[in-house]
C-alpha positions, 0 to 999 in steps of 0.5 A, a space after each residue: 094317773 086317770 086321764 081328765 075330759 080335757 085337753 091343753 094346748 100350751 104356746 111357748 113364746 119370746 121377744 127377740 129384737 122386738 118381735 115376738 117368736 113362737 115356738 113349734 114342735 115336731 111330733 116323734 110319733 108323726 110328721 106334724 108341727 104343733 105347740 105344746 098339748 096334751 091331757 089334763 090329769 084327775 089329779 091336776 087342781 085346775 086347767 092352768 095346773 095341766 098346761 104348766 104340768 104339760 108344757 114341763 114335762 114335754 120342753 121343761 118350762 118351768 111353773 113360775 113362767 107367766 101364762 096367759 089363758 086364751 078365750 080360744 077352745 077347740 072340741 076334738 074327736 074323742 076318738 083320737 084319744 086312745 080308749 077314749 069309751 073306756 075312760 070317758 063313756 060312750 056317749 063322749 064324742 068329744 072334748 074340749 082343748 083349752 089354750 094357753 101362752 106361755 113367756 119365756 126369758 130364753 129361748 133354750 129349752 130342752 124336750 122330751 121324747 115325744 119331740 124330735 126337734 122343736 123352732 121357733 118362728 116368726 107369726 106368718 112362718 109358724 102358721 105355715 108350718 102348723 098343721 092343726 088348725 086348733 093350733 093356728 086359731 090360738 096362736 092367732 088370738 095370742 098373736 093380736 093379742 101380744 101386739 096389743 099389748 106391745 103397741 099400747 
């Protein structure tokens, strides 16, 4: 399938005992810790459709979960992106990452092969561990705004 314009990066999260818990990935390809990303699709409907294809095809999360779009956006080289000029032009010098969280009821998933392992981790533990800071800036936003949403 042709390669959309865009990226996802996708926050699985949890309440366990009161506190809310993140979950992290370790890259297979890479010593990196980060959440769900990867790129939307020509054929996905919306952005939305992308994240939910994202986070089941990387840790089988299922489509029905409830996701929150986050206002968070970050541009990444599009020369991170293999044959990035052929898929989008020359003149494409970056492209837009576009966030989500995503609730779960559980804490078992189960991941692909792009993964090695995957944690989940308290706020303060997961920015630590994180290393982009696209990645750290969303979970941020996520972060106030579940303890937002859990005070009032």
């Amino acid at each position: 399938m042709p390669r959309a314009k865009y990226q996802v990066l996708v926050i699985p999260y949890c309440m366990e005992n009161e506190q809310i818990k993140y979950c992290l990935f370790h890259r297979s390809d890479m010593d990196v810790w980060q959440f769900i990303a990867g790129g939307g699709e020509e054929e996905d409907d919306t952005i939305l459709t992308s994240a939910k294809r994202e986070a089941y095809e990387e840790a089988s999360i299922c489509f029905d979960n409830d996701y929150m779009k986050l206002d968070s956006v970050c541009s990444i080289p599009a020369n991170c992106f293999k044959d990035a000029k052929t898929l989008w032009g020359k003149d494409c010098y970056v492209i837009p990452e576009y966030c989500f969280g995503v609730r779960l009821d559980k804490k078992e998933i189960s991941i692909s092969s792009e993964h090695t392992e995957y944690e989940w981790s308290d706020y303060q533990s997961a920015v630590k561990k994180l290393k982009y800071d696209s990645n750290k800036t969303a979970l941020w936003e996520l972060h106030c705004r579940l303890k937002e949403n859990f005070t009032n």
